[in-house]
C-alpha positions in Angstrom: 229.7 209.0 -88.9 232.6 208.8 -91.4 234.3 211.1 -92.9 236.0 209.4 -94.9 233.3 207.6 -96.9 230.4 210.2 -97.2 229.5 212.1 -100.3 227.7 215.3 -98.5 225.0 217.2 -100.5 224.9 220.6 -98.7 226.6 223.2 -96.4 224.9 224.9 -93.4 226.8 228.0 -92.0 226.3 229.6 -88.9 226.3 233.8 -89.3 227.9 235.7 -86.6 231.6 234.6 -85.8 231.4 232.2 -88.8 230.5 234.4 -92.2 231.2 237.3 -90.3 233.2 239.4 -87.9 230.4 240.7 -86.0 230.0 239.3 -82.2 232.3 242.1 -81.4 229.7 244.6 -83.3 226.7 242.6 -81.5 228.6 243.6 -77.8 229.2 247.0 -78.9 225.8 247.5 -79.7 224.9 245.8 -75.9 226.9 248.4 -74.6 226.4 251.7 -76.8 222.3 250.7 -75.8 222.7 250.1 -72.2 225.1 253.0 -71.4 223.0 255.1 -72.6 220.4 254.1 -69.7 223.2 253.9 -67.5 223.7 250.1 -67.3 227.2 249.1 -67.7 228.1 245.1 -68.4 232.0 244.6 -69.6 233.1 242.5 -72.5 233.8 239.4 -70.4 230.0 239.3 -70.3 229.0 239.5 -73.4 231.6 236.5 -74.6 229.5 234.1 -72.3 226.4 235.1 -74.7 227.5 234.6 -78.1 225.4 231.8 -79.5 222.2 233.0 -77.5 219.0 234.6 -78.9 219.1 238.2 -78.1 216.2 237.9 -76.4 217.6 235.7 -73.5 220.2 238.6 -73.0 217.1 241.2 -73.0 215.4 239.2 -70.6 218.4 238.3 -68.0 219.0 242.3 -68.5 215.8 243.4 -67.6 215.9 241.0 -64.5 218.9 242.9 -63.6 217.2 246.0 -64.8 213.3 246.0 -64.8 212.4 248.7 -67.2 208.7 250.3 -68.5 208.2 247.9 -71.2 210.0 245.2 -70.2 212.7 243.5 -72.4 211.3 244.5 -75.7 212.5 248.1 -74.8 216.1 246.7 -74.6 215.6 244.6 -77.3 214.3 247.6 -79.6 217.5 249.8 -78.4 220.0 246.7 -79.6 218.6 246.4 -82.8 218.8 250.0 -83.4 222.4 250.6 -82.3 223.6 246.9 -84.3 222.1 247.9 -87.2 223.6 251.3 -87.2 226.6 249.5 -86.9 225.8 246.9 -89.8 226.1 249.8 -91.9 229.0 251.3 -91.1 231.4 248.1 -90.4 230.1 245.2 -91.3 232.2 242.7 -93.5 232.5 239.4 -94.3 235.9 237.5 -93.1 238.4 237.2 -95.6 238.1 235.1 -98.6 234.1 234.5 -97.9 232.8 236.4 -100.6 234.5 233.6 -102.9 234.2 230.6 -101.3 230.6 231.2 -101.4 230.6 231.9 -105.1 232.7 228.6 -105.3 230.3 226.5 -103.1 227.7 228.1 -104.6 228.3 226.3 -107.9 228.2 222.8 -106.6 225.9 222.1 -103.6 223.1 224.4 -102.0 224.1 226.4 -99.1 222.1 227.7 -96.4 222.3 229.8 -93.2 221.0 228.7 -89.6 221.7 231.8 -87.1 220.0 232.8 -83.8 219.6 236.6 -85.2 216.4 237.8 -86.3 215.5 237.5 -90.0 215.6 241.5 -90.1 219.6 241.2 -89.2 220.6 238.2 -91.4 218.7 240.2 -94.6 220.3 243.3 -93.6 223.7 241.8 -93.5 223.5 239.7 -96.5 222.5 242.9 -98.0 225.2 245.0 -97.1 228.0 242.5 -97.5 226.5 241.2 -101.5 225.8 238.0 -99.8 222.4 237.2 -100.5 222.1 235.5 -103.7 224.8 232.5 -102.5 221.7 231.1 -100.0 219.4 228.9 -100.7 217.9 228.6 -97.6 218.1 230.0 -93.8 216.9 229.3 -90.6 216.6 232.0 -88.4 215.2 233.3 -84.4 211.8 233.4 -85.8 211.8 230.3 -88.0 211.7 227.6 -85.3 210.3 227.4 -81.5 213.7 225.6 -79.9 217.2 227.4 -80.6 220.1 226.1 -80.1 221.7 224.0 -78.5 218.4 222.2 -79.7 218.6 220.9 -83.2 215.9 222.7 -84.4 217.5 225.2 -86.2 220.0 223.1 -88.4 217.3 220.4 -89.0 214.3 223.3 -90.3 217.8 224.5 -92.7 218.3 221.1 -94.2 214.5 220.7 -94.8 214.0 223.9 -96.3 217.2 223.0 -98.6 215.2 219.4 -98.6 218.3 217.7 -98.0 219.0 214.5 -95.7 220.5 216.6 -92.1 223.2 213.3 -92.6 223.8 214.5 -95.9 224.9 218.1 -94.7 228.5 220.0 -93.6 227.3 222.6 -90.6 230.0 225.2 -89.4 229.8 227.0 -86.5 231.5 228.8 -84.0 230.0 228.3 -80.1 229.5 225.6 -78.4 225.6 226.2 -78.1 225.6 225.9 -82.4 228.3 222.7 -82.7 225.8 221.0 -80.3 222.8 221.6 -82.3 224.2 220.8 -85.4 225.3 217.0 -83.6 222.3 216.7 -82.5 220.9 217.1 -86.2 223.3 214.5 -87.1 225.8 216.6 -89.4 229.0 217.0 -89.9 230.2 219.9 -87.8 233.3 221.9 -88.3 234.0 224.6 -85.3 235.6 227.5 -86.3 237.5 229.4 -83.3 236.6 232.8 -83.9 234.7 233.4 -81.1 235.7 230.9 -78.2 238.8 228.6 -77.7 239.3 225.2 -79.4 238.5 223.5 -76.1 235.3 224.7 -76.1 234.3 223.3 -79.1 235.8 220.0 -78.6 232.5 218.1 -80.0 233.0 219.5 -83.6 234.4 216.7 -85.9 237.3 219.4 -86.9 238.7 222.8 -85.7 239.4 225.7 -88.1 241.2 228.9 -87.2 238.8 230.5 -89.6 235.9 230.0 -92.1 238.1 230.1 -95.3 240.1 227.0 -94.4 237.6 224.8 -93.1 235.8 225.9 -96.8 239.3 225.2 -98.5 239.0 221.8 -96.9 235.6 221.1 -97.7 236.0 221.9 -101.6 239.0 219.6 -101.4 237.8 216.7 -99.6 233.8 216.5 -100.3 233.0 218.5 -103.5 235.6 217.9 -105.6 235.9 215.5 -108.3 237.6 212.7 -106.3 235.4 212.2 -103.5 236.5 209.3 -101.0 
């Protein structure tokens, strides 16, 4: 695929570690839950998770830990604790708030995240986001998360887009492989994991901002190559 050539038509972000600092509130929200039960994991753990459904971690938890109720009851005690935290913490990384109004303007934009669709709203929400999205894929949209390409390819067709046509950024290795596999672009931010960890993304940004910067510049502006 070139990027040299290409005239791209949309941009698909990933959430967590991409549009927003919040893997760290997702672990805290792991921990603040299971210490309360009396399970204790350390952050090291939690790192090798970022990227994965929730309900994967519920489910290796409560293999560790069978409970009454099984993983749903860890599940349920996440959700509470992260959202608590949505509330009081959450932001988005710097400079988001207007890229997105800039990107806005010129191509549709879309989320594709592993969170619930109860999460992304609240976030969006909290953080004035919502209104820049045209589209989002989330945990309950599609049957295959990543790495699959499920989730990046239901995004471009609800944005009814060409996938070949789209920019996805993303920061684990699970979401860079399931936007390749969709056939996009795919910038890696290194937020959450090293740069050699996310050596199959066409580029590698420090942070959201620049790879935005870059994309404005090189795809949407008025002298495409």
């Amino acid at each position: 695929m070139s990027q040299e050539k290409r005239n791209y038509s949309a941009i698909i972000f990933d959430m967590d570690g991409v549009l927003f600092d919040s893997e760290p509130l997702h672990a805290e929200a792991w921990q603040e839950s299971l210490e309360s039960v009396g399970i204790k994991y350390d952050n090291v753990f939690f790192t090798q998770w970022i990227g994965i459904p929730d309900e994967d971690l519920a489910l290796f938890i409560d293999n560790d830990y069978p409970c009454d109720g099984g993983m749903e009851i860890y599940l349920e005690r996440k959700r509470k604790s992260f959202r608590q935290l949505v509330r009081r913490k959450l932001k988005p990384f710097f400079g988001i708030n207007e890229w997105l109004h800039n990107l806005a303007k010129i191509a549709p934009i879309a989320i594709a995240t592993s969170s619930g669709r109860a999460d992304m709203k609240l976030m969006l929400e909290v953080t004035n986001l919502t209104t820049y999205f045209s589209a989002s894929s989330t945990h309950e949209d599609v049957s295959m998360h990543k790495p699959n390409p499920e989730p990046y390819l239901f995004a471009a067709k609800k944005l009814g887009v060409d996938p070949q046509m789209c920019i996805a950024i993303d920061d684990s290795p699970t979401g860079i492989a399931s936007a390749k596999e969709a056939g996009m672009l795919t910038f890696g931010i290194t937020s959450s994991f090293p740069a050699d960890k996310l050596k199959m993304a066409e580029m590698l940004f420090a942070d959201t901002s620049s790879s935005c910067q870059w994309i404005m510049g090189r795809y949407f502006s008025g002298d495409r190559q």
